[in-house]
C-alpha positions as CSV (number, residue, x, y, z in Angstrom):
1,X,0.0,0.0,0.0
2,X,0.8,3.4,-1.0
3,X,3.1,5.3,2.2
4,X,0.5,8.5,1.6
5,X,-2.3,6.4,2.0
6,X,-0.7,5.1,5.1
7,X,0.1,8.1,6.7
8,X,-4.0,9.1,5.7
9,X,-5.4,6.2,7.1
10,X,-3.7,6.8,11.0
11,X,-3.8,10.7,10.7
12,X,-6.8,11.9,8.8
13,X,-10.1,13.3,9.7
14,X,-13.4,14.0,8.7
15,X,-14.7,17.8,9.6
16,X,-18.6,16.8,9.0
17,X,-20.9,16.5,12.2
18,X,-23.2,13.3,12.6
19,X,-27.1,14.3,12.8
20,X,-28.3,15.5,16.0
21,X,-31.6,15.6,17.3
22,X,-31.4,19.5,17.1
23,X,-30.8,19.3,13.6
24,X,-34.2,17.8,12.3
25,X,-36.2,20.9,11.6
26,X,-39.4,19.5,12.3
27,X,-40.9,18.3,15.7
28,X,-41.3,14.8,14.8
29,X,-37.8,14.1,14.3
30,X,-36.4,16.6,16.7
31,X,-35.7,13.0,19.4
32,X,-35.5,9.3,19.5
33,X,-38.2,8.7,21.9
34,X,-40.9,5.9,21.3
35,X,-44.6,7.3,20.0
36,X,-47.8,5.5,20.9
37,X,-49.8,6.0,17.5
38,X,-53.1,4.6,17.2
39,X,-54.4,4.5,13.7
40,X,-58.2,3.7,12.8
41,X,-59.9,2.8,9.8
42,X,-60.7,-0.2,6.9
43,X,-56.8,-1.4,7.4
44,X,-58.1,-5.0,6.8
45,X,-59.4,-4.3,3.0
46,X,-56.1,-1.9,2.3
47,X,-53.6,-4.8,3.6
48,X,-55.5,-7.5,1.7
49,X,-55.8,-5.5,-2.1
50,X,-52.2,-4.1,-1.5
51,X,-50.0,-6.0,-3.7
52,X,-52.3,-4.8,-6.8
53,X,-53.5,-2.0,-5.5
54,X,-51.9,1.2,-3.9
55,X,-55.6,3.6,-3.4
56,X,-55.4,5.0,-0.4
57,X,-58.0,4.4,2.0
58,X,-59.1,7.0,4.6
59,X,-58.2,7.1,8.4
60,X,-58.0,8.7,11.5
61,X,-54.4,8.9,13.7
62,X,-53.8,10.2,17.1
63,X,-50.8,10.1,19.3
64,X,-51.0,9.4,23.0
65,X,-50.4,12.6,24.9
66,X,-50.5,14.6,22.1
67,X,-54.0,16.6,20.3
68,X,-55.5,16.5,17.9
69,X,-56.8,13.2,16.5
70,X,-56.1,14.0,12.6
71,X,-57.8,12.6,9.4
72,X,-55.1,11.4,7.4
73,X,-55.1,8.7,4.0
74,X,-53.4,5.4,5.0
75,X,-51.8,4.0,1.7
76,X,-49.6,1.0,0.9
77,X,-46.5,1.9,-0.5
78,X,-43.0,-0.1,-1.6
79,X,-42.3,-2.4,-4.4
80,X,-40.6,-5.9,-2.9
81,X,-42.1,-5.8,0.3
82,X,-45.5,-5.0,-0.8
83,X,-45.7,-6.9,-4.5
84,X,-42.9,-9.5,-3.9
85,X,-45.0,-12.0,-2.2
86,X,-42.2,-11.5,1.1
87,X,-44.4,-9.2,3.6
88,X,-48.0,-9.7,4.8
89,X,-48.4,-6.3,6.1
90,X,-47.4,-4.0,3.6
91,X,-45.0,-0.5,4.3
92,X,-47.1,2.5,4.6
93,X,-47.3,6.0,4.3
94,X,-49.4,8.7,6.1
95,X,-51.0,11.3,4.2
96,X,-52.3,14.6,6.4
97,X,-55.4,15.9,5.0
98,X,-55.0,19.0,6.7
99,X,-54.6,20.8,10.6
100,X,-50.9,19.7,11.4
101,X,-50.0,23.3,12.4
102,X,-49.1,23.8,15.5
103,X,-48.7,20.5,16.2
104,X,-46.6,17.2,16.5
105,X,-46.8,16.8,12.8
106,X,-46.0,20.6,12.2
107,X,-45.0,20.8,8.1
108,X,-46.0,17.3,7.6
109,X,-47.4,15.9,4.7
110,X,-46.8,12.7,3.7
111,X,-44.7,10.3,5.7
112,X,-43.2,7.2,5.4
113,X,-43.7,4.5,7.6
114,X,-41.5,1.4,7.6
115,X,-43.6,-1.5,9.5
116,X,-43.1,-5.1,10.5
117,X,-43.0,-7.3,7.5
118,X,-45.0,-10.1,8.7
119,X,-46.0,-11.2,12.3
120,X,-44.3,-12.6,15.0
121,X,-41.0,-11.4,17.3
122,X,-38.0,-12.1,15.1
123,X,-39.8,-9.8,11.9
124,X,-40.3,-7.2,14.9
125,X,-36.5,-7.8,15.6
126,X,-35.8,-6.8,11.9
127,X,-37.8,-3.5,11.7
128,X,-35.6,-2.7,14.8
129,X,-32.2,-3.2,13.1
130,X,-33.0,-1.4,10.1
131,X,-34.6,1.3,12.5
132,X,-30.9,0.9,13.8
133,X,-29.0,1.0,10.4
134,X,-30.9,4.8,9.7
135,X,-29.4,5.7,13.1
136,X,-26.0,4.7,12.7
137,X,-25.7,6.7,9.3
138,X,-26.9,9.6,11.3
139,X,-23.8,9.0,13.6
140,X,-21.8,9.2,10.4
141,X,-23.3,12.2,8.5
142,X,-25.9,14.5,8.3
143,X,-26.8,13.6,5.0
144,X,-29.1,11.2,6.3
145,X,-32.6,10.7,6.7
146,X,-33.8,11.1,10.1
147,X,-36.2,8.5,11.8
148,X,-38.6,8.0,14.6
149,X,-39.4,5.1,16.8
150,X,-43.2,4.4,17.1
151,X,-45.4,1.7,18.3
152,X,-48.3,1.2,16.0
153,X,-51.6,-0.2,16.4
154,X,-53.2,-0.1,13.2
155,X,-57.2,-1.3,14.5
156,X,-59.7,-1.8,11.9
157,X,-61.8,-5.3,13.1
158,X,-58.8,-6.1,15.2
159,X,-56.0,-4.7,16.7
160,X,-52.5,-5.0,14.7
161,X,-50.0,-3.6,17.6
162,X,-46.3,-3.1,16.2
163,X,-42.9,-1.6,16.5
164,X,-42.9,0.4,13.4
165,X,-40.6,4.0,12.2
166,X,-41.2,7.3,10.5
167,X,-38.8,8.3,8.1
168,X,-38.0,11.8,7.0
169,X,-39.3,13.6,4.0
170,X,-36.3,13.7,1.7
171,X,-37.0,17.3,1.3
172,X,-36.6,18.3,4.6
173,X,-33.5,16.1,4.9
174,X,-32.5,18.7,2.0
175,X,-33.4,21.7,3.9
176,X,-31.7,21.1,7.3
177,X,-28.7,20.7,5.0
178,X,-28.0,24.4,3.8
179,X,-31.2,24.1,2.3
180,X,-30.6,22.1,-0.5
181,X,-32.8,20.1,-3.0
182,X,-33.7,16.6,-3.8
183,X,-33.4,16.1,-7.7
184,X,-35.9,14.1,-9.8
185,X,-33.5,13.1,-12.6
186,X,-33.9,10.1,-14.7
187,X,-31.5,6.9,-14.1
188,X,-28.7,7.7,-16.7
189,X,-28.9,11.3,-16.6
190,X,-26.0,11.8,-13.9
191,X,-22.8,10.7,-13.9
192,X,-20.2,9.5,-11.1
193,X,-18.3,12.2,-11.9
194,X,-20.7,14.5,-10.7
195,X,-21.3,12.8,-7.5
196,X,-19.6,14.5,-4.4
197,X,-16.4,12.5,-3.5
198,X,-16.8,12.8,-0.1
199,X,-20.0,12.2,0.5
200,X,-20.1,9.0,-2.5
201,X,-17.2,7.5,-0.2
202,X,-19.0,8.0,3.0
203,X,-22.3,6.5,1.2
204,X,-20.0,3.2,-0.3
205,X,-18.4,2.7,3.0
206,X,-21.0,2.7,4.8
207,X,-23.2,0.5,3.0
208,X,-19.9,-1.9,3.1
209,X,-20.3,-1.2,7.1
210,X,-23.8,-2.9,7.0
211,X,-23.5,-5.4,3.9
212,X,-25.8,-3.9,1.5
213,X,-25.3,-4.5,-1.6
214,X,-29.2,-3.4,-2.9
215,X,-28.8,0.0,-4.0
216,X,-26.9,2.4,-6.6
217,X,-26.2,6.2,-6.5
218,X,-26.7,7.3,-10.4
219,X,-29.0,3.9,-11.4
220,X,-32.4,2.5,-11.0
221,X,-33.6,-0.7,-11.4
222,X,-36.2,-1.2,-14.5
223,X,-36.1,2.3,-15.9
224,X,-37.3,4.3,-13.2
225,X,-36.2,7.1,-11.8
226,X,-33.1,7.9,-10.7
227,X,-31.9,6.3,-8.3
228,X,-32.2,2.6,-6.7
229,X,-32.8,2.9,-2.7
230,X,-30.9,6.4,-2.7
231,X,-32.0,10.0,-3.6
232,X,-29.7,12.9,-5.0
233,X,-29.4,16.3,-3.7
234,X,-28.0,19.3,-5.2
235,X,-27.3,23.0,-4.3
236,X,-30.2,24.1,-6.6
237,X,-33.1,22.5,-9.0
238,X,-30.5,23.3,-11.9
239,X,-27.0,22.0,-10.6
240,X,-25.5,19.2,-11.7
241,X,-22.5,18.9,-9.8
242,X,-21.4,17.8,-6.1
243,X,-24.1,15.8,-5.6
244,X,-24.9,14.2,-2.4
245,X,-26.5,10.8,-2.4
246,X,-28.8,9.6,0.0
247,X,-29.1,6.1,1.1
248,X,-32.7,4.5,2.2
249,X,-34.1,1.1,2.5
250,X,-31.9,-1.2,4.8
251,X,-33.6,-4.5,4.5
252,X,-31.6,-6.3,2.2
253,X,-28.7,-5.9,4.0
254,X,-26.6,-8.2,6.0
255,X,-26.7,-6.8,9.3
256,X,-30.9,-6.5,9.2
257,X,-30.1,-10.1,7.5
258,X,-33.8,-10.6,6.8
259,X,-34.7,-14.3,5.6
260,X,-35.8,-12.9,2.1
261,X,-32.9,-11.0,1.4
262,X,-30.1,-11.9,-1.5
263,X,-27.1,-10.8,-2.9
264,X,-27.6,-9.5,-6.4
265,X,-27.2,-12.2,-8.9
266,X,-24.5,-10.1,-10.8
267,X,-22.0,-10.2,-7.9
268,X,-19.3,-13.1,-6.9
269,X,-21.8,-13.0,-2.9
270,X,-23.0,-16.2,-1.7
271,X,-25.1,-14.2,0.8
272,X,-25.6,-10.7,2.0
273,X,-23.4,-11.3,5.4
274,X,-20.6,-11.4,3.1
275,X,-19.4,-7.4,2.7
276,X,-18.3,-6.6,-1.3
277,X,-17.5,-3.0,-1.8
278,X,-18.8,-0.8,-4.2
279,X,-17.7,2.4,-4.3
280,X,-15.9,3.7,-7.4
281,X,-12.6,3.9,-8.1
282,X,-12.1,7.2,-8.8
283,X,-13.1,8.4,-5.6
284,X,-10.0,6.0,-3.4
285,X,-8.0,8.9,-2.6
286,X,-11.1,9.8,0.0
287,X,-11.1,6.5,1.8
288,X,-8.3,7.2,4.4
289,X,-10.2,10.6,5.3
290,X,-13.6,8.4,5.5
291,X,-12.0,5.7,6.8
292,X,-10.5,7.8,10.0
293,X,-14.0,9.7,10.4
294,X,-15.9,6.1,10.7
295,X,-13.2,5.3,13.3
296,X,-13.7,8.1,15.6
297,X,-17.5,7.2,14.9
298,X,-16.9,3.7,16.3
299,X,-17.9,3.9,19.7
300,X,-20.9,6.1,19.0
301,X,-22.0,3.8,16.2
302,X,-21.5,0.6,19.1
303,X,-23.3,2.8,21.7
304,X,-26.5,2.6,19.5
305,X,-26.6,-0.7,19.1
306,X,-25.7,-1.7,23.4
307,X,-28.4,0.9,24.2
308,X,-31.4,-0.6,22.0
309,X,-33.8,-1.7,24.1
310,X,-35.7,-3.0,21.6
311,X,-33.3,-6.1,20.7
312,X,-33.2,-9.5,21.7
313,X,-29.7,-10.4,23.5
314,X,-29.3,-12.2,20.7
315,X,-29.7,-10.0,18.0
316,X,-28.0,-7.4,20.0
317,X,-24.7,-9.6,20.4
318,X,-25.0,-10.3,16.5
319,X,-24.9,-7.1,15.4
320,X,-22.3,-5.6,17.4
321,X,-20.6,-9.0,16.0
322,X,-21.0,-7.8,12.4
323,X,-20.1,-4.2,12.8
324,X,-17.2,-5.2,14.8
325,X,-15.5,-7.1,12.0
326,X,-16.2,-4.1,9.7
327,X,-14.3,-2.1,12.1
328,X,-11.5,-4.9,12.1
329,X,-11.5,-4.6,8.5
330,X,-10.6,-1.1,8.2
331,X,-8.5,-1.2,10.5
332,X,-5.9,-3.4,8.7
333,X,-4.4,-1.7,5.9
334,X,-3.7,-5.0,3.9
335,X,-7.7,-5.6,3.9
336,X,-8.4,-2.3,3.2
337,X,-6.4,-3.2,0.1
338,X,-7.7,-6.4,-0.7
339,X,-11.9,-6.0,0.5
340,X,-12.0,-2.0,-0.9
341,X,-9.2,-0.5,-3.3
342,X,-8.9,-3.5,-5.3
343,X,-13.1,-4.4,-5.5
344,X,-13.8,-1.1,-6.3
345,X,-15.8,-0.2,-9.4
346,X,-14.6,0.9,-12.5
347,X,-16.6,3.9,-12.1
348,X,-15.6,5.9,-15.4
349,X,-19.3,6.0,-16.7
């Protein structure tokens, strides 16, 4: 290995501050603790239809020890999850009708909602480490999407109680950022050359931290929009340059480890706790400088996962496991050679 990339790896730093709960600019996100959310309405006939059919149905929502109870749409949402045959309870999001100022939901609109893919407690266990993964890029940058714990019971001619989390509006993610924007480009239209280094080597790195491999920063999957599992922001509407990418949708990776999930087909994985890195090439000379800002993350990042009181023993000790050999890995500068610089992607497109 390169002496200047030694000399990086033990002395460089990363200037940019994780997320804090004073960052989010909206009271929803502005802490971690738990809501108690009760939402009413035909959830039955919306859960049954929702693998061919994404109508919204309507609903009421109230929080406990919060006012008012609001009228809101309850609509499936997703693609895998909800048409893949893999969930029985579909992901969902919450559209306000109106009367949110002033309130909890204060510049609300619509909201995503990841919930518990089917029932029973190790599915619970999995919404809480992909809660987790969303929490641990917020110890990493603030170019992340911000996320709220809730417990959901979604009652219709039963009750459906579970641990579910909201997810940040991708434009407010933008705004809390220097008020930036969140581009709707087609896949193809950017290039990795327009991506900002930094920020695409924080992005790789830490997808290699959490073995996802289900995603792609200037692609989609199938022609639609740009991009899979990750949104772009820019400076303006116009700008086309320094783009930061946004990663969402943990599920697929290996330290969630969900029974459905699998390495793509394309790629020499056996399964998705085996860590391949794909960051591009021409960004390398930023790993040392991400490298040393994930290390000075690393008791932070382990603090999250200790303090969960939402995990099994079990599930605590195995993830701690997993992001413990990432740690190892980066560590040593001959696997930082072997498992990142020399699997890197071409990345000249």
């Amino acid at each position: 290995m390169p002496r200047k990339f030694l000399f990086a790896l033990a002395f460089g730093a990363l200037s940019a501050a994780a997320i804090s709960p004073a960052a989010a600019q909206h009271p929803l996100f502005s802490e971690h603790s738990e809501l108690e959310i009760l939402v009413e309405g035909p959830v039955d006939t919306l859960v049954r239809r929702a693998a061919r059919n994404v109508e919204p149905v309507p609903a009421t929502l109230s929080v406990t020890g919060h006012e008012p109870r609001w009228q809101i749409q309850l609509e499936p949402r997703g693609v895998s999850r909800r048409t893949g045959g893999l969930c029985s309870f579909p992901p969902m999001r919450l559209d306000f009708d109106e009367g949110t100022r002033g309130t909890l939901f204060r510049g609300q609109n619509r909201i995503k909602v990841v919930t518990r893919c089917r029932n029973g407690a190790a599915f619970e266990q999995l919404t809480v480490l992909e809660y987790l993964a969303y929490r641990i890029y917020n110890e990493i940058t603030p170019w992340s999407y911000a996320v709220r714990p809730a417990t959901i019971t979604y009652r219709d001619r039963r009750d459906e109680v579970q641990f579910n989390f909201l997810i940040e509006d991708v434009d407010d993610l933008a705004r809390r950022n220097e008020r930036w924007r969140a581009l709707d480009v087609a896949t193809g239209e950017v290039r990795s050359t327009q991506l900002n280094p930094r920020a695409a080597t924080q992005f790789a790195l830490f997808q290699f931290m959490i073995g996802n491999l289900d995603w792609d920063m200037i692609e989609a999957r199938s022609g639609r929009d740009c991009c899979h599992n990750s949104r772009l922001l820019a400076a303006s509407n116009e700008s086309r340059e320094n783009l930061i990418p946004a990663p969402y949708d943990f599920d697929y990776s290996g330290f969630v480890n969900a029974p459905y999930a699998l390495p793509p087909e394309s790629l020499p994985v056996r399964n998705v706790r085996q860590r391949y890195y794909r960051g591009y090439c021409r960004f390398n000379d930023q790993l040392p400088e991400a490298i040393a800002h994930f290390q000075a993350r690393r008791e932070a990042v382990l603090a999250l996962i200790d303090n969960e009181p939402r995990l099994s023993d079990s599930r605590r000790a195995g993830a701690r496991r997993f992001i413990e050999e990432f740690y190892q890995t980066i560590s040593d500068p001959a696997q930082v050679e072997r498992q990142l610089i020399n699997r890197c992607r071409g990345g000249m497109n």
